[in-house]
C-alpha positions as CSV (number, residue, x, y, z in Angstrom):
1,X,-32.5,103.3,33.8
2,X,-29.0,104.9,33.1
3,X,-26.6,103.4,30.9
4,X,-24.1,102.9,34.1
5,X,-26.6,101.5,35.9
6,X,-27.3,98.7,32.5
7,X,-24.4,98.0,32.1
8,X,-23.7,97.0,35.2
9,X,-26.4,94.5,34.9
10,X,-24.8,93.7,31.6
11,X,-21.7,92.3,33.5
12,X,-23.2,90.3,36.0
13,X,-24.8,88.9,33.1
14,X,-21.8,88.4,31.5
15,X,-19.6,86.8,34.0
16,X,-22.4,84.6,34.6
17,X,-22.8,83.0,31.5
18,X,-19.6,83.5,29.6
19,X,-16.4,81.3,29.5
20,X,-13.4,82.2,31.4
21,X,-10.4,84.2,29.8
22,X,-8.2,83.0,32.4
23,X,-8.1,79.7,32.5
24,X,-7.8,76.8,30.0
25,X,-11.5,77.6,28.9
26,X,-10.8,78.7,25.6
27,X,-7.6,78.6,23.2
28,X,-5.7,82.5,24.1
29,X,-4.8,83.1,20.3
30,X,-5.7,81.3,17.0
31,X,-1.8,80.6,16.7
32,X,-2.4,78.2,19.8
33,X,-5.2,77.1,18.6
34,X,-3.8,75.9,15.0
35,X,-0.6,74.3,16.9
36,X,-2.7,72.3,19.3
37,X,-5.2,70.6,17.2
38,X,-2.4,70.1,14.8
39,X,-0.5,68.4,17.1
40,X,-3.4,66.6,19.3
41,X,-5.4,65.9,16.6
42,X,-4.3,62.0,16.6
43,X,-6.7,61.1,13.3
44,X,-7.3,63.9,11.2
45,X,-10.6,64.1,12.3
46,X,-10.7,68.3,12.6
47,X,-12.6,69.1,9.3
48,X,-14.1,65.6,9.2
49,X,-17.7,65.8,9.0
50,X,-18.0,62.0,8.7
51,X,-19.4,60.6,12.2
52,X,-16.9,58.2,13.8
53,X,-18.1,55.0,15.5
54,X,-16.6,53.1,18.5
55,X,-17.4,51.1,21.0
56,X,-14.8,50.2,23.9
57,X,-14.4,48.9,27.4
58,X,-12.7,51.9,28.2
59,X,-16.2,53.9,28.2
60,X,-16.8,51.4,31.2
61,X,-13.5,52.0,33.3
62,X,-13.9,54.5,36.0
63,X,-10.5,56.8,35.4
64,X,-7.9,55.8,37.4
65,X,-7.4,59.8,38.7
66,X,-11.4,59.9,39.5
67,X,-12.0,62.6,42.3
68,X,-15.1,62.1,43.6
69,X,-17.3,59.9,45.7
70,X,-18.1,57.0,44.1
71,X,-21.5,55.8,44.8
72,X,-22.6,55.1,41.5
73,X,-23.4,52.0,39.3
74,X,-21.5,51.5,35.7
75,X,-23.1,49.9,33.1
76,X,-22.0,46.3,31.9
77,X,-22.4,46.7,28.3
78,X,-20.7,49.4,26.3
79,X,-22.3,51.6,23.9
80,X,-21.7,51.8,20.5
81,X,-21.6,55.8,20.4
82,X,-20.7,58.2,17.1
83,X,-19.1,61.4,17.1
84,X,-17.6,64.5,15.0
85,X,-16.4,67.8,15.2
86,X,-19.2,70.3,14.2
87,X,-17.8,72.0,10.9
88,X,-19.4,74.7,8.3
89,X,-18.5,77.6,11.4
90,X,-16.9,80.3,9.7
91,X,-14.7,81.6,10.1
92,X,-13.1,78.5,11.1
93,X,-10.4,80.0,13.5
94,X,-11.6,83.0,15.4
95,X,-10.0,86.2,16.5
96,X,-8.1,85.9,20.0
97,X,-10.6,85.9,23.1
98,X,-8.7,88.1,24.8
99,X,-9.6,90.8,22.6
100,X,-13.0,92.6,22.6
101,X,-13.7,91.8,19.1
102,X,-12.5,88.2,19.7
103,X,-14.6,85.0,20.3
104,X,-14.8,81.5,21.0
105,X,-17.3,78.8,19.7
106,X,-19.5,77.3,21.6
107,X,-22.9,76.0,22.2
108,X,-25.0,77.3,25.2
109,X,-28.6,76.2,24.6
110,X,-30.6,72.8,24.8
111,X,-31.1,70.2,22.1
112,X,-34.5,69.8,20.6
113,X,-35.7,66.5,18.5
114,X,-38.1,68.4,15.9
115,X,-41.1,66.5,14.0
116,X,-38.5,65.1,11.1
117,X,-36.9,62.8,13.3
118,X,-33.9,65.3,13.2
119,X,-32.0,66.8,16.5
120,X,-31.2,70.7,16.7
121,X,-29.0,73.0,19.0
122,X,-27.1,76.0,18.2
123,X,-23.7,76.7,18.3
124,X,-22.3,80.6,18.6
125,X,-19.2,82.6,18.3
126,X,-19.7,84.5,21.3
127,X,-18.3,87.8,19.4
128,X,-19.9,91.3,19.6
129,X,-18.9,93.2,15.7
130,X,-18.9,89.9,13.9
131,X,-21.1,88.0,16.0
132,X,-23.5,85.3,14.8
133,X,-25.1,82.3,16.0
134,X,-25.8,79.0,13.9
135,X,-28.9,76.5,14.2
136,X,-27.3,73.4,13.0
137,X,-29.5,69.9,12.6
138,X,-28.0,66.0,12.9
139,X,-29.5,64.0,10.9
140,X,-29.2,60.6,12.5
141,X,-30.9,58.4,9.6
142,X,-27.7,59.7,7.6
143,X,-25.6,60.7,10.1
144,X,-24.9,64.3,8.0
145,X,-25.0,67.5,10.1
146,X,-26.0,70.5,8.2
147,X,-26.0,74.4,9.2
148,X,-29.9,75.4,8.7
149,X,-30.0,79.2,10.4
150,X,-27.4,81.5,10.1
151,X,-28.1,84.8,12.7
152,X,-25.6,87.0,11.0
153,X,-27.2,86.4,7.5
154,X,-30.7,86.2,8.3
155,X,-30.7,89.7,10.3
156,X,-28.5,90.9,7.6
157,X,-26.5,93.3,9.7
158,X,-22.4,93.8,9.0
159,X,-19.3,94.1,11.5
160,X,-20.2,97.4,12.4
161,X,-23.4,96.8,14.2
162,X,-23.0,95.2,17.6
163,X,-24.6,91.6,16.6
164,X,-25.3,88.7,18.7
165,X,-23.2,85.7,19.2
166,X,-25.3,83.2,20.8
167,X,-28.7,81.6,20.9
168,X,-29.1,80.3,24.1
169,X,-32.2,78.9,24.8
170,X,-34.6,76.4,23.7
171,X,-34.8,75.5,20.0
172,X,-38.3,74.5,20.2
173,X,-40.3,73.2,17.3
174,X,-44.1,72.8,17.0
175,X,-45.4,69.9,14.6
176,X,-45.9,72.1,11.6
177,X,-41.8,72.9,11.5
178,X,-42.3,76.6,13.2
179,X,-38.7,76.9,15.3
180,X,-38.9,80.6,17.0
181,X,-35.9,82.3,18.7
182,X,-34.8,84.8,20.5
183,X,-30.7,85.6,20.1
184,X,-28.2,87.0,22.8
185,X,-25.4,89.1,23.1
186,X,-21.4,87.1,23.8
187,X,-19.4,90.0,25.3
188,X,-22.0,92.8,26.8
189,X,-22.5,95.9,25.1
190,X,-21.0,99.0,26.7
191,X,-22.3,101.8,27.5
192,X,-20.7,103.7,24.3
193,X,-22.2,100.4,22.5
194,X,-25.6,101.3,24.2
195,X,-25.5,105.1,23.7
196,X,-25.0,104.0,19.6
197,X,-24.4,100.7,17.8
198,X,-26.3,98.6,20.3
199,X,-30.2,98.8,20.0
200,X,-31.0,94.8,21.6
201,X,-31.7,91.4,20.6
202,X,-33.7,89.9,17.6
203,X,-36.5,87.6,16.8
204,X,-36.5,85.0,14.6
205,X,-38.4,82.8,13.2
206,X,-37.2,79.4,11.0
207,X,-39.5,76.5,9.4
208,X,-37.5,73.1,9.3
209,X,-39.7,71.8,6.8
210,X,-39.4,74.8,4.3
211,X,-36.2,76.0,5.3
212,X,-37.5,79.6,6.0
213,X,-35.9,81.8,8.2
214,X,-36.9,85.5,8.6
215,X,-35.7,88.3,11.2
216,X,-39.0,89.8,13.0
217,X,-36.9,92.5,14.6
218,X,-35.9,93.8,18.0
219,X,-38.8,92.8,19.9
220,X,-37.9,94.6,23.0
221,X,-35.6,97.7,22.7
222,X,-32.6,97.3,24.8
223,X,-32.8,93.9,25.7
224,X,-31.4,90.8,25.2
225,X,-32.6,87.1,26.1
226,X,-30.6,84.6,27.4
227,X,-33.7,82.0,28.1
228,X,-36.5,81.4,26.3
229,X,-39.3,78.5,25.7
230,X,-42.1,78.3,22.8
231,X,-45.1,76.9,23.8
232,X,-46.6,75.1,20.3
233,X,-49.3,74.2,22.0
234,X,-50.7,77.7,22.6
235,X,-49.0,80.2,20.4
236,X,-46.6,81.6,22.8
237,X,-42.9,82.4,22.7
238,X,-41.7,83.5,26.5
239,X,-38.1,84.8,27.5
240,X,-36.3,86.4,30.3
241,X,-34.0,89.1,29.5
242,X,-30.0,89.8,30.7
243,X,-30.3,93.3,30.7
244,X,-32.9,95.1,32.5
245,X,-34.6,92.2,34.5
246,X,-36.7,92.4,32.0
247,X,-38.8,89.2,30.6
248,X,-41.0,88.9,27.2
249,X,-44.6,87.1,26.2
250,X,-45.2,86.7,22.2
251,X,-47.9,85.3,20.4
252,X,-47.1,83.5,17.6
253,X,-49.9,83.2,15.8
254,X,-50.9,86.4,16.2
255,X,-47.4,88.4,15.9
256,X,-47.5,90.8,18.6
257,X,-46.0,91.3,22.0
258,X,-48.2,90.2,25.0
259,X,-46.3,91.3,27.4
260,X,-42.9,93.1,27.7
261,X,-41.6,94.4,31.0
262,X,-40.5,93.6,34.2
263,X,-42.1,90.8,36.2
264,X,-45.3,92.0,38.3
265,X,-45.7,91.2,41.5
266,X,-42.0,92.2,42.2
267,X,-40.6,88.7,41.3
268,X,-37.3,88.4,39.7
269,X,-37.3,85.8,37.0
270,X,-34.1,83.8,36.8
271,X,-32.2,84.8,33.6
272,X,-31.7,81.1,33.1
273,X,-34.8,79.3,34.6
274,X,-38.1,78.9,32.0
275,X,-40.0,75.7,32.9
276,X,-42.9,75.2,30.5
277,X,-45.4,72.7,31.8
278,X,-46.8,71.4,28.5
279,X,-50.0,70.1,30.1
280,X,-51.0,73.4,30.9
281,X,-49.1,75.9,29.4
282,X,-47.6,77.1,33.1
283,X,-44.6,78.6,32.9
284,X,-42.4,78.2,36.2
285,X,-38.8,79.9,37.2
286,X,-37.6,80.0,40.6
287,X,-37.7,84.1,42.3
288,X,-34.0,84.6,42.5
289,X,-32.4,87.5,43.2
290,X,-28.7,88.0,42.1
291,X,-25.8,89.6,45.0
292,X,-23.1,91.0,42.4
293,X,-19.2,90.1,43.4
294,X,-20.6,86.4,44.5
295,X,-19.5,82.9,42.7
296,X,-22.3,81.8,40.8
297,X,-22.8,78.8,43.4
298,X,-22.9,81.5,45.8
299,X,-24.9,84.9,44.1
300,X,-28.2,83.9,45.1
301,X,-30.1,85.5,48.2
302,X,-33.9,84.7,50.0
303,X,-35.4,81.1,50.1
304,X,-35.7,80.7,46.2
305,X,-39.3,80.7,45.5
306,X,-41.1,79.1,42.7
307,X,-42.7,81.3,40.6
308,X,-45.6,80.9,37.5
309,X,-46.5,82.8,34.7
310,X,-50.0,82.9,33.7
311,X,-51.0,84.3,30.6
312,X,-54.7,85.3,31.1
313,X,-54.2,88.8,32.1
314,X,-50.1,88.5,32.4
315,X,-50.1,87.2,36.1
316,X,-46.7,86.6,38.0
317,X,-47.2,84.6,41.4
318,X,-44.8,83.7,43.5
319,X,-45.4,80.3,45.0
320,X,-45.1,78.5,48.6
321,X,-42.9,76.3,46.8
322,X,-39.2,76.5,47.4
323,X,-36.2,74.7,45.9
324,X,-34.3,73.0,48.5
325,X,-31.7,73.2,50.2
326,X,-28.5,71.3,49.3
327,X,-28.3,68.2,51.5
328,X,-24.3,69.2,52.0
329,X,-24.1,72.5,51.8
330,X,-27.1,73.4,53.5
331,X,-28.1,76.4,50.6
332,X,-30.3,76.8,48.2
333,X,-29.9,78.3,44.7
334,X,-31.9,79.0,41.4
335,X,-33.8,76.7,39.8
336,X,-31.7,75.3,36.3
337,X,-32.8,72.0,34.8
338,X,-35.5,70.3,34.5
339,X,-37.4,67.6,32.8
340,X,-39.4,68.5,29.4
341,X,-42.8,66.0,31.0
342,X,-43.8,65.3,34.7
343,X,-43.1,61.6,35.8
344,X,-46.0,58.9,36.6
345,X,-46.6,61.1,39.8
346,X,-46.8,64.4,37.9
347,X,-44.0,66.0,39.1
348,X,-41.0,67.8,37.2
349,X,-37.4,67.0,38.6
350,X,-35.0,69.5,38.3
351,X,-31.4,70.8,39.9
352,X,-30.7,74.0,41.6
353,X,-27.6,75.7,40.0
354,X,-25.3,73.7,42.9
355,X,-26.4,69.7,41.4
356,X,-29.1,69.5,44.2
357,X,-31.9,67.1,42.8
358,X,-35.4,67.2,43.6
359,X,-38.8,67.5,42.4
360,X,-41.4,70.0,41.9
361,X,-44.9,68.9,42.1
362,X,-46.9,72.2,40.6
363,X,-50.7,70.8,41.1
364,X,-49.7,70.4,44.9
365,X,-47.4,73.2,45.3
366,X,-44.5,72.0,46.9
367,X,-41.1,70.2,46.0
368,X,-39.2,67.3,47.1
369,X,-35.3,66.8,47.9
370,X,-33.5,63.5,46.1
371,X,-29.8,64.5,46.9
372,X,-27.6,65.7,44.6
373,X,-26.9,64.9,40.9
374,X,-23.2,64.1,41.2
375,X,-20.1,64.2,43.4
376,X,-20.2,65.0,46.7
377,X,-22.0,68.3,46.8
378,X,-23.3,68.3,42.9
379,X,-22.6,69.3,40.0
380,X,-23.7,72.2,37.8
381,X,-25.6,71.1,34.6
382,X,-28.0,72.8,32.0
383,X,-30.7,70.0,30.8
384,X,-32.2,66.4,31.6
385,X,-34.0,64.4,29.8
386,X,-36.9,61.5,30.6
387,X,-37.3,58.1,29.2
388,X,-40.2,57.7,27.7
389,X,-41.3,55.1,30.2
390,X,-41.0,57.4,32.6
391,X,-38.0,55.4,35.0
392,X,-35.0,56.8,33.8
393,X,-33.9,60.7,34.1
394,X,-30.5,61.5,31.2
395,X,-28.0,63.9,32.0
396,X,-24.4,65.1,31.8
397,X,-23.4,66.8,34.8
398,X,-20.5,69.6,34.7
399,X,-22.0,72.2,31.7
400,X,-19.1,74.5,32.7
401,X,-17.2,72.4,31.0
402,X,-15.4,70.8,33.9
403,X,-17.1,67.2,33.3
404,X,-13.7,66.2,31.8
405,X,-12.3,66.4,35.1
406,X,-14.6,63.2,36.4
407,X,-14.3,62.1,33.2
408,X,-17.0,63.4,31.6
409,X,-20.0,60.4,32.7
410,X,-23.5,60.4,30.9
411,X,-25.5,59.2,33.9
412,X,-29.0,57.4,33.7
413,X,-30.6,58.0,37.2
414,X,-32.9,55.3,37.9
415,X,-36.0,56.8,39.5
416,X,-37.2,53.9,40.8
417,X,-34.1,52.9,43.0
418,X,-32.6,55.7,43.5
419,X,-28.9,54.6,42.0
420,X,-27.2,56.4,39.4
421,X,-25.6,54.3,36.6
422,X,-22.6,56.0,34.2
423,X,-23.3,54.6,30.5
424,X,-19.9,55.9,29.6
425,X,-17.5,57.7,30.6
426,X,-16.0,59.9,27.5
427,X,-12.8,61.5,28.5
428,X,-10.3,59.2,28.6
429,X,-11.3,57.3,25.6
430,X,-11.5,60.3,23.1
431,X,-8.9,62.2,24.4
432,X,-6.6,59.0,24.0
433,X,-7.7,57.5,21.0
434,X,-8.6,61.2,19.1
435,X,-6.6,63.7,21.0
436,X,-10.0,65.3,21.9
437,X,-11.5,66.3,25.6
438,X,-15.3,66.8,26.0
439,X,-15.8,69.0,28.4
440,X,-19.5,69.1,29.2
441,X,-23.0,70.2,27.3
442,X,-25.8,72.3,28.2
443,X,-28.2,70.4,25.9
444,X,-29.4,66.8,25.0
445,X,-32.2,64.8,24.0
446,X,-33.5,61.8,23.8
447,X,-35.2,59.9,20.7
448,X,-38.8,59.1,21.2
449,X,-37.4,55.1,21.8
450,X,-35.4,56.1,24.6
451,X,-32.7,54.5,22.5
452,X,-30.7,57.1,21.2
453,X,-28.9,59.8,23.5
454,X,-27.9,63.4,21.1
455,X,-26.1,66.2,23.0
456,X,-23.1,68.3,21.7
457,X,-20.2,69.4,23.7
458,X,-17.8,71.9,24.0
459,X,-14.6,70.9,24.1
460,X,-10.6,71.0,22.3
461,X,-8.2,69.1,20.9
462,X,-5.5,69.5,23.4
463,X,-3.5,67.5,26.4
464,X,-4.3,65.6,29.5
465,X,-2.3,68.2,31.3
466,X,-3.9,71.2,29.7
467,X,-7.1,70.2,30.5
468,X,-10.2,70.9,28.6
469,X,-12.6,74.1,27.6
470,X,-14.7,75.8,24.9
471,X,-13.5,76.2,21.2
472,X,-13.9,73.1,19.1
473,X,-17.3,71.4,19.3
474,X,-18.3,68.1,18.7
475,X,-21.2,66.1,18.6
476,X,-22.2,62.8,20.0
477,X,-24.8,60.4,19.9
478,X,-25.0,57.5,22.5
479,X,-26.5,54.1,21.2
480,X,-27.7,52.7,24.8
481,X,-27.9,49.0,24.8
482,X,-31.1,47.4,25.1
483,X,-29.9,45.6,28.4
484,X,-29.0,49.1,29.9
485,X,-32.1,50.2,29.5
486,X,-34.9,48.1,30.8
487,X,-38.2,50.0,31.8
């Protein structure tokens, strides 16, 4: 493939899964930056890594400039919910996004609860020359977050190598402490960064128990990997690639490559799709091809077919399953979230990249509509989680960081009546009493009680009118009341 033609494929990649320069997604200069969360931030809280505790009726009060449908349930009794800025990123103020060397922080992957009762997710600086990604673990039994993973250091590469600035899939963790990754590129290389500097993404491997970390390499030359899923169970690391459509199977145990290539049976894996069925070590994605110059509501052509991995003898099959469409807008678009475990009728629910809702049944082959997963027409989102009884689905619609503008909810969707109830809504109440606006996450998880809700958001100290975006994250972990949460 030629560089042109790569790089091309580098920028629908790019404008897919990057935040916006032109809009209030991320501060323009570190100058604004300094001025507005010194004058938004209301308690000092900016280099606080102390977590912060409230509990208020006004996580109950629907905002009064709501602009949506509502045909949801709020819950009667607050939460008591803790929160702080994520701090140890360094630098702490980045270079200016607008430049090609600049960046923004922000967190693009899921959460993962690992075997020490601990919650991880990752947190990048979306730069190219200076780029690094952080695994960073909450410890809720004394509330301390700690940096565990460094990128940058771990690869042990300088500014003048085109690094990474983002991992942005799932932090899995297998019940020995064995966390394997697969990093990603912010900005995408050029083709003078291809022709040189740029040789692909790396692999790493880091023990939680130990506190290992080691760089296996560039496991695939050329590519980078903005999805990926480790399957403990089995030995198997899978990821899709950004770059040349390309996707990868590792075995861990083992330390070699399975498979590295483009999908057979001329499917096209969804960069951001990797459903791993648990049970039987399935791996699912929806066949979606991508029409360049589209929105990304809009990019996504043919009926959106399911589509499996096998890993005896590397099949791809594209299934008679197909997502479907959106009960408003009539279309149908690539398969996004989904549940970690099948519900009491073994079936996965999940969201199209539009919000719709539905589930996938993979034993019978088929899938289900629900509706949508907020508004009017549905919201994009990243992850869900299920109670561990199995009634309740967890989510935080709005990952592009426009949740603030419906006040950013954290829904429980009660499978069994269909009604969707907000636990809290967090806008108004953090941006009033801290100066802060959390704008949306693209990962959460539950504790094995189905007490405890962990996600981090991006978000920024800044003004109702401003509006909210990527650049300061925070972390938050929802206490749900007992009453709220009945199974």
């Amino acid at each position: 493939m030629k560089a042109s033609h790569i790089a091309a494929i580098v920028m629908v990649s790019f404008l897919l899964f990057s935040p916006s320069r032109s809009s209030a997604a991320s501060y323009k200069t570190p100058d604004e930056q300094r001025q507005m969360e010194r004058t938004c931030d209301k308690k000092g809280i900016l280099r606080d890594a102390s977590m912060h505790t409230d509990r208020s009726k006004m996580f109950m009060t629907i905002p009064p400039d709501y602009p949506e449908v509502v045909d949801f349930d709020v819950a009667e009794t607050p939460p008591e919910i803790d929160f702080a800025i994520v701090q140890g990123l360094d630098p702490f103020y980045l270079p200016s996004f607008e430049h090609r060397t600049g960046g923004v922080y922000g967190g693009w992957g899921d959460v993962t609860k690992g075997p020490d009762g601990c919650f991880y997710f990752s947190i990048g600086n979306h730069m190219s020359f200076g780029g690094t990604a952080y695994i960073i673990r909450y410890d809720p039994s004394v509330k301390e977050q700690t940096i565990v993973v460094d990128l940058k250091k771990t690869v042990g590469y300088g500014d003048d190598v085109f690094g990474d600035g983002k991992f942005h899939g799932d932090p899995d963790i297998g019940p020995g402490g064995d966390m394997w990754l697969l990093s990603f590129f912010g900005p995408g290389p050029t083709e003078e960064d291809l022709a040189t500097t740029y040789r692909g993404s790396w692999l790493i491997r880091y023990n939680i128990f130990s506190g290992e970390s080691e760089c296996l390499g560039i496991p695939l030359e050329g590519e980078s990997w903005p999805y990926h899923a480790f399957d403990w169970q089995r030995g198997l690391l899978f990821g899709v690639g950004a770059i040349g459509g390309n996707v990868i199977a590792y075995d861990t145990r083992e330390h070699r490559m399975i498979y590295g290539g483009a999908p057979g049976n001329g499917i096209t894996w969804y960069e951001r799709g990797i459903l791993l069925d648990r049970e039987t070590g399935m791996i699912y994605t929806t066949d979606s091809k991508i029409v360049p110059g589209k929105s990304l509501y809009d990019r996504y052509e043919g009926d959106q077919h399911i589509a499996r991995y096998v890993r005896r003898n590397n099949a791809f099959i594209r299934m008679n399953a197909t997502v479907p469409p959106n009960p408003v807008t009539g279309k149908s678009t690539a398969l996004r979230s989904h549940t970690k475990t099948r519900d009491a009728d073994g079936a996965f629910w999940c969201t199209d990249v539009r919000g719709t809702l539905f589930r996938f049944f993979p034993d019978e082959d088929r899938t289900e509509r629900i509706g949508v997963n907020w508004g009017k027409e549905g919201k994009y989102m990243a992850n869900m989680c299920l109670s561990p009884g199995k009634r309740y689905l967890y989510y935080l619609p709005g990952a592009d960081t426009q949740a603030y503008l419906y006040g950013t909810p954290v829904v429980q969707y009660d499978i069994r009546s269909g009604r969707k109830k907000v636990i809290a809504f967090l806008n108004d109440f953090y941006l009033e009493t801290y100066g802060y606006s959390p704008g949306g996450t693209y990962g959460l998880e539950l504790d094995a009680e189905g007490e405890t809700l962990f996600f981090y958001v991006n978000g920024q100290f800044t003004t109702k009118e401003r509006g909210s975006g990527y650049g300061r994250p925070a972390i938050f972990s929802v206490h749900i009341p007992a009453s709220e949460r009945e199974e």
